[in-house]
C-alpha positions in Angstrom: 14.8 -0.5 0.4 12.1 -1.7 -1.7 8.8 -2.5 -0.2 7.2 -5.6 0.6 4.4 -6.2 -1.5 1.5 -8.3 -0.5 -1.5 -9.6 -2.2 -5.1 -9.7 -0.5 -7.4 -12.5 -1.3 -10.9 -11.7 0.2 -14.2 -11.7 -1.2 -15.6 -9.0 1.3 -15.0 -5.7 -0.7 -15.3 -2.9 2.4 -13.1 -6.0 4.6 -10.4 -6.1 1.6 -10.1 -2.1 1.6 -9.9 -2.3 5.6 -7.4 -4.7 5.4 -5.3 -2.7 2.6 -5.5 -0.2 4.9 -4.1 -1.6 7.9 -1.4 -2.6 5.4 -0.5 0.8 4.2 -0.2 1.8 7.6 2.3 -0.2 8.3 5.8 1.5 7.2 7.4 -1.0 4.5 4.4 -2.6 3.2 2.3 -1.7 -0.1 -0.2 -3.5 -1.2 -0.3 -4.8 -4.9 -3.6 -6.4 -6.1 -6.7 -7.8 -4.3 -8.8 -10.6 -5.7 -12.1 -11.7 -4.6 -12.2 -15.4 -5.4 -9.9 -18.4 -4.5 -8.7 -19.3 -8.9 -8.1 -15.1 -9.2 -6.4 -15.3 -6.4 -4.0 -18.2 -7.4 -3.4 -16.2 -10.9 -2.8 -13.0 -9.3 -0.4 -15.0 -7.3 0.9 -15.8 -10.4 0.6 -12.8 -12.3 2.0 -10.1 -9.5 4.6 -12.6 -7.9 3.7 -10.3 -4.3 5.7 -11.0 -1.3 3.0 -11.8 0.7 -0.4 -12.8 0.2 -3.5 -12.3 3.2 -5.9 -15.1 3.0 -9.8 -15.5 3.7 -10.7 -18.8 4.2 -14.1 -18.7 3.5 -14.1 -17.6 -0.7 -16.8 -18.3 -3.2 -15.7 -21.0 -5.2 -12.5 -22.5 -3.2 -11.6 -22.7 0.5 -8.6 -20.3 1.4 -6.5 -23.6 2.6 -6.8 -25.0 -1.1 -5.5 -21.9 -2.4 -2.7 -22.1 0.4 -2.0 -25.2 -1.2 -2.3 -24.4 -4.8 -0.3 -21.7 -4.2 3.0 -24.2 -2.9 2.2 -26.3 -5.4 2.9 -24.1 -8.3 6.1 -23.2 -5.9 5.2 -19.6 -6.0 7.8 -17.4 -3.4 5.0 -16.0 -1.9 4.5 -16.2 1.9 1.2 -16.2 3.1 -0.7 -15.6 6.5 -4.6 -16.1 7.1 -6.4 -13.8 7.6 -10.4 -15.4 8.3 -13.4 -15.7 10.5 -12.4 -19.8 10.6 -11.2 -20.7 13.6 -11.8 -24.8 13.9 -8.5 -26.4 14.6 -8.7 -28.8 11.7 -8.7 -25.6 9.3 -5.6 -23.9 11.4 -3.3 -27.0 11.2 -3.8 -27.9 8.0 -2.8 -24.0 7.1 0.5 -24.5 8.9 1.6 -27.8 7.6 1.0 -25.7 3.8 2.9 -23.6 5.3 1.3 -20.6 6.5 3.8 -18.3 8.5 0.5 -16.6 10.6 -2.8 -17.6 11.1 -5.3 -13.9 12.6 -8.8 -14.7 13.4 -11.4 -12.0 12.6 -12.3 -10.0 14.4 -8.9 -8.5 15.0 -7.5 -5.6 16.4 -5.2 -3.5 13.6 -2.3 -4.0 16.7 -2.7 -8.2 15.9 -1.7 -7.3 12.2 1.0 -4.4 12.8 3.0 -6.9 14.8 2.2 -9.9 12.2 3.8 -7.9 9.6 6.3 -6.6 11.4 7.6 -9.6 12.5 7.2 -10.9 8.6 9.5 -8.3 7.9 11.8 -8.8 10.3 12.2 -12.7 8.7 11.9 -11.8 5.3 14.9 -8.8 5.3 17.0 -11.6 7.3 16.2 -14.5 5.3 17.1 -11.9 1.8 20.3 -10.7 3.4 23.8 -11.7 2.0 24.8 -13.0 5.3 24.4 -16.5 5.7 22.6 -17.9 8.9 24.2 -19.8 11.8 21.8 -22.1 13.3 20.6 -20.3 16.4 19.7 -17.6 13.9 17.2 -20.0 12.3 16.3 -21.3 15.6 15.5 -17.6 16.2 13.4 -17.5 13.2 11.2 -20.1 12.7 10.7 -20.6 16.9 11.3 -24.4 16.5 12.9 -24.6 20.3 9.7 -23.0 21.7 6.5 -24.2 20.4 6.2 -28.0 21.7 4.0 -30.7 20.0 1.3 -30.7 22.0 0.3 -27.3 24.0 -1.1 -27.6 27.8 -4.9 -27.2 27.6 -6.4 -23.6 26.7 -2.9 -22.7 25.2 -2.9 -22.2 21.3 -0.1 -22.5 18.8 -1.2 -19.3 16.7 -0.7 -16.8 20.0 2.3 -18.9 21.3 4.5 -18.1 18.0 3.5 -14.4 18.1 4.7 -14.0 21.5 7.6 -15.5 20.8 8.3 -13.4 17.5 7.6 -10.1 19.6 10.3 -11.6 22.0 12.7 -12.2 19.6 12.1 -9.2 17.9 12.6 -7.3 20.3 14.9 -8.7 23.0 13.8 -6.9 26.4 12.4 -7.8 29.3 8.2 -7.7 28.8 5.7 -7.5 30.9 2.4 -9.3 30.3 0.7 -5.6 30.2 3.2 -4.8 27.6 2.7 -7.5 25.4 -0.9 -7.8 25.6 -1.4 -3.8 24.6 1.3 -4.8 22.0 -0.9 -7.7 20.6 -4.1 -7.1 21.0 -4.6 -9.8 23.4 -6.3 -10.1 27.2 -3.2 -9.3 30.2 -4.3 -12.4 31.6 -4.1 -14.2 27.8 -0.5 -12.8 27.6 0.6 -13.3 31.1 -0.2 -17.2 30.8 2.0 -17.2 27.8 4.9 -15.6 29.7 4.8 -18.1 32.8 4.3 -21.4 30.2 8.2 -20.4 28.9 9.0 -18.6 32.3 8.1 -22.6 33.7 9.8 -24.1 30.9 13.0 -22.4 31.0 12.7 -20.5 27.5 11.8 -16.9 29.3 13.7 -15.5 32.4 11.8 -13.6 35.1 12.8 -10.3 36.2 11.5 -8.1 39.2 10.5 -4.7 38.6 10.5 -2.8 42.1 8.9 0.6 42.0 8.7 2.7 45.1 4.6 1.9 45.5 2.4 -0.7 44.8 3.6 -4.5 43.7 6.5 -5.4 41.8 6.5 -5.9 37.9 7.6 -9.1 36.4 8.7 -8.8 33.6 10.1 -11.9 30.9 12.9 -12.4 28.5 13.6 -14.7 25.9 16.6 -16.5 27.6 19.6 -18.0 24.9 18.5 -20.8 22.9 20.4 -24.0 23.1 22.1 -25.5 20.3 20.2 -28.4 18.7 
């Protein structure tokens, strides 16, 4: 299987080569080209036709979300996930409605990448099968059922989908410990996460009885309903 090959656009040098590195590490990936402006980022989009671009927001000459937009605009097949100190929620919407699959604020752990790749893969391999989908499949996918319009206060949209993409990627039972070692996130950050689907019906709770200490709970992605 060919690998999925991904563009960086970053105008730090040492961040671009940490970044490449991350991505090398991950099995499937190989990284194609680097540019270190917003314009040579668009032509190498262009140029190298990658899978999958990471994006800086904050570039010398354009702002990241322009190139996001350039980039759809010139209908390139490229997917793209942020990858950028910016973290104002104007910036983060605007890069999902140009249709950003990811959004990792820096600082980041290399476990917050691993699993946003991963769970790229995981769509992209599905969405280039032969196969067509059925519609909980694309339900599955794109996490449509689970992410409502408007969060509860201190919940964000950004940790909400990657939760749920490690939940349908791997369909077990989790516990918060599990997924927060698994993201790179706070137990408490991930255990809030579990009990806002636990409470809405979307994850089912399960007990986890040892023969000392408290039980475990533990969440899974219950059956999506049919729209």
């Amino acid at each position: 299987m060919a690998p999925i090959t991904v563009l960086i656009i970053e105008d730090d040098p040492m961040v671009a080569e940490i970044n490449a590195g991350f991505v090398h590490a991950v099995p499937g990936f190989k990284v194609v080209g680097a540019a270190r402006t917003g314009r040579t980022g668009v032509e190498a989009a262009q140029r190298l036709r990658p899978n999958l671009a990471l994006l800086d927001v904050y570039l010398p000459d354009v702002d990241g979300v322009t190139v996001l937009r350039e980039i759809r605009g010139l209908a390139l097949p490229v997917d793209v996930i942020l990858v950028t100190a910016a973290h104002d929620t104007f910036t983060i919407q605007n890069a999902f409605r140009y249709g950003a699959i990811d959004y990792i604020i820096k600082p980041f752990k290399f476990e917050r990448l691993k699993a946003a790749l991963e769970s790229f893969a995981v769509l992209y391999h599905r969405l280039h099968a032969p196969s067509p989908l059925c519609q909980e499949e694309v339900d599955r996918l794109i996490c449509n059922h689970f992410v409502p319009p408007e969060l509860p206060k201190g919940l964000q949209e950004v940790t909400l989908r990657q939760i749920l993409l490690l939940l349908i990627k791997e369909p077990r039972a989790w516990s918060a410990e599990e997924v927060a070692a698994r993201l790179g996130v706070a137990r408490v950050t991930a255990r809030r996460y579990l009990e806002f689907l636990h409470d809405g019906g979307q994850a089912e709770l399960e007990m986890q009885y040892g023969t000392v200490g408290r039980p475990v709970k533990r969440y899974r992605l219950v059956r999506l309903p049919r729209s």
